[in-house]
N, C-alpha and C positions, 0 to 999 in steps of 0.2 A: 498164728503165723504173722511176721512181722516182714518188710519187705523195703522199710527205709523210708527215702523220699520216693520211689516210683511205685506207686499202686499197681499190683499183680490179680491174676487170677488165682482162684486156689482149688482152680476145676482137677488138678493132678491128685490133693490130697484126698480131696472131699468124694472123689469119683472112680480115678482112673489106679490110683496105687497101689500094691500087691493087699495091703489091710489098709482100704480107704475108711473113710466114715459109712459111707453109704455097704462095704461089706461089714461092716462092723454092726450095722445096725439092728443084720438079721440075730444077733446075737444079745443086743439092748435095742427092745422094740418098743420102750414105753415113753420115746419121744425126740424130737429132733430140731433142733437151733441154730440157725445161722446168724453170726451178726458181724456186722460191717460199718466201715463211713464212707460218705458220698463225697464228690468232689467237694460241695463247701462243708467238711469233719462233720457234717450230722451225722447221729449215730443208727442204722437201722437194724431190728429183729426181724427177722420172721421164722417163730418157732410154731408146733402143733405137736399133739401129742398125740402122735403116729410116726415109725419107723420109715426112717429117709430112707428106703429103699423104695417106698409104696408113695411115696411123695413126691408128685410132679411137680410142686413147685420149688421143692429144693435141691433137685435135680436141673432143673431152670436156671436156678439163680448160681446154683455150683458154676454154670458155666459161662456166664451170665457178666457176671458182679467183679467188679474191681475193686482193691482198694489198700490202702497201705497197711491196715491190720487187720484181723481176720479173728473171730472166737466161735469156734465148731462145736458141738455138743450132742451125743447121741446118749439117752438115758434107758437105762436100768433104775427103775424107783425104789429107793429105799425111803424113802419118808415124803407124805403127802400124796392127795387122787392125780390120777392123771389125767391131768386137765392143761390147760395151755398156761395158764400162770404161775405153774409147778415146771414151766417147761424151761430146759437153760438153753441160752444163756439169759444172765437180769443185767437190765439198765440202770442204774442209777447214776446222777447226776453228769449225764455224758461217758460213762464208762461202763464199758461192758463186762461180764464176771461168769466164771462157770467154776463149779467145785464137783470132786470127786471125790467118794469118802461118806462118813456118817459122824455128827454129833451130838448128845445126848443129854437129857436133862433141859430142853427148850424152854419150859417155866422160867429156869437161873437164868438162861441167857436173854428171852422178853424181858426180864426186870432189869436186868443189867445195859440193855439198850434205851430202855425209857422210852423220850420221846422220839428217838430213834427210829422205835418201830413203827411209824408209820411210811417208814421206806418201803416195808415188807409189804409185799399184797396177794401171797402167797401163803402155803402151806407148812414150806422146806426148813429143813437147816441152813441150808446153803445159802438162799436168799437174808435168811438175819445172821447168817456170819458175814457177807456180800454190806449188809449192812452196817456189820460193827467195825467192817475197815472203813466203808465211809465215813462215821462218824466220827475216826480217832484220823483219820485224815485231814480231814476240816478243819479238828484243833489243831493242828502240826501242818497249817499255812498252805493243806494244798499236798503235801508230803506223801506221795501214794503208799512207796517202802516202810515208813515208817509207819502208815496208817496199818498193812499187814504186818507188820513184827507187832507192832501194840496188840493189835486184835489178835493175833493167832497166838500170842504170851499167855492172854487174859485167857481164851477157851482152853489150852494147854494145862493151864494152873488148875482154875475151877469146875470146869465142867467135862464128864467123859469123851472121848476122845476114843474114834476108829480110823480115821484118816483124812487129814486136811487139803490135801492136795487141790490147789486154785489156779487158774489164768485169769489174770484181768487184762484188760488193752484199756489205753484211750485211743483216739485219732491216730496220734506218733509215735506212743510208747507201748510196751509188755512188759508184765511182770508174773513171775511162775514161781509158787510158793511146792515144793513137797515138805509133808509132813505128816507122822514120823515116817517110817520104812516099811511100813506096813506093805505099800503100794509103790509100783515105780512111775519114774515122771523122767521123758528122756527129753534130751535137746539139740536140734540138729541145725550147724553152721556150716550153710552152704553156697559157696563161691562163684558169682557168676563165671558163666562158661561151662556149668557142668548140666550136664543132661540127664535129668529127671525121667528115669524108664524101668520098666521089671520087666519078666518075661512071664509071659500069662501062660495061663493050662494049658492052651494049645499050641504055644510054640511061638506064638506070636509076639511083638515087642508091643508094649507100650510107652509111649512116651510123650514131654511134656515139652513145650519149646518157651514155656512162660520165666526160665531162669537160668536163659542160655545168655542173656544180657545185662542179667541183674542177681544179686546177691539176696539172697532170705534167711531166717529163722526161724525153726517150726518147734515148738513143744508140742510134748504127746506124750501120753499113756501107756502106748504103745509104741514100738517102732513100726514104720507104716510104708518102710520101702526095705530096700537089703543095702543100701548105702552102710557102710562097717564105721560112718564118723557119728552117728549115734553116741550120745552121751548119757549117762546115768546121772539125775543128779542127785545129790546127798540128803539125808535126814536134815529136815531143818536150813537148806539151802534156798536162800532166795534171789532166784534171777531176775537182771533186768533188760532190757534191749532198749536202746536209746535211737532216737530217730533218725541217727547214724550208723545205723545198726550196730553198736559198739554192743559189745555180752559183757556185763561184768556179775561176779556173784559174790553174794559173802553170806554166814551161818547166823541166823537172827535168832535162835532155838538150840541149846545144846543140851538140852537133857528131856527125858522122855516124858511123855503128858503124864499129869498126876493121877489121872482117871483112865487107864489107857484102855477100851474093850478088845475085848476078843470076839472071834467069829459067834462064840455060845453065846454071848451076852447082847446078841443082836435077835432082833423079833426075825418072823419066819421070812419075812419083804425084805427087813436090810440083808439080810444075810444071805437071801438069793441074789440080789444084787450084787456083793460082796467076792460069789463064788461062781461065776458064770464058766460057761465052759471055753477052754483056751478055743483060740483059732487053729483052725486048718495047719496054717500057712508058715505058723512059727509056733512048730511042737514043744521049743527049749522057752520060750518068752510067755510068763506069767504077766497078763495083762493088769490094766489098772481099775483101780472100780470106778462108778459110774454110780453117782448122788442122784 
């Protein structure tokens, strides 16, 4: 979630919304991450590798925590124990990252990261893909976009591929990579003045008063209210959000990964992960996976 220049809560997403994170979780119970900046852009985690329903303190901080960007993470483990440093979201160099999806062949990509990989201090895919936009970031002056189009070109080409779908934040900015279409990744531009509410199982309203005055941007996996301005975004689409919350996007990936898996060609772990069971709440919406 992105929220501009005024630091929001995102106790509506994370909590109170018809598929928040915290309902989500009973569905991916093998871990849960919140991360955020403080008043002076320091960046904060706190993740553990237990189901944010069962976690009192991210339940806390959901309601808690302000801040002008936001990276929520509920996991289904497909690659590495679950353990906290397996847990998303990762930090590096002041940014935060979470991926959704599976990639294969980890040998090719430790070698192709070099000394890279001493970013990594985990198990996952996700943290040395997290790492190899670092890395081609750095060379390209800083360039976060381009550090993701480099990086997600190079695993597309060479190494198999189930689905790459990422959020990274800094402090001011978002960026949300899908790839390919495997999995959907939506994106929701919402104008302040509008009022954030569903109607719960019993009849009762919920709602949110955190974006009656201010304008946000939420990517997700899923759609996680009944708001109908839900967007789909495309194969290969990489979005940005600027500290003005401007949205612009454009296609960094036009052709399908060379190595692309399928469900069978995943171990018994990714592939539970992969295939979990839809929600309740949205019998039509095939959810997104969870790295």
């Amino acid at each position: 979630m992105s929220s501009g220049r005024e630091p929001l809560r995102a106790t509506f997403w994370l909590l109170d919304s018809s598929d928040s994170l915290a309902l989500q979780s009973h569905r991916e119970p093998d871990g849960t991450g919140l991360g955020w900046f403080d008043a002076d852009d320091v960046p904060h985690i706190s993740k553990q590798p237990r189901p944010a329903y069962a976690d009192r303190t991210f339940t806390r901080e959901a309601q808690d925590v302000s801040s002008r960007t936001f990276v929520a993470h509920v996991r289904f483990a497909s690659t590495g124990a679950l353990t906290r440093r397996n847990t998303h979201p990762f930090e590096q160099q002041g940014r935060m990252f979470a991926h959704n999806g599976v990639i294969g062949d980890l040998p090719a990509l430790d070698a192709h990261l070099g000394e890279s990989l001493r970013l990594v201090h985990g198990d996952t895919d996700s943290e040395r893909f997290f790492a190899l936009i670092t890395r081609e970031a750095a060379n390209r002056g800083g360039d976060v976009a381009a550090g993701i189009a480099v990086a997600a070109r190079w695993v597309a080409e060479h190494v198999p591929v189930f689905a790459l779908n990422c959020v990274l934040v800094s402090e001011r900015e978002l960026w949300a990579l899908r790839y390919p279409d495997t999995h959907e990744l939506y994106v929701l531009e919402r104008d302040a003045g509008t009022v954030m509410r569903h109607k719960s199982g019993i009849g009762s309203r919920v709602e949110s008063d955190d974006a009656l005055e201010h304008p946000l941007v939420v990517i997700a996996s899923e759609t996680m209210d009944d708001d109908a301005a839900w967007r789909l975004l495309g194969s290969g689409e990489l979005l940005h959000v600027s500290p003005t919350l401007e949205v612009t996007t454009h296609r960094i990936i036009h052709s399908p990964p060379s190595k692309l898996l399928s469900l069978a060609d995943l171990s018994t772990q990714a592939r539970a992960s992969q295939t979990y069971p839809q929600p309740p709440t949205r019998p039509t919406r095939r959810s997104g996976p969870r790295g």
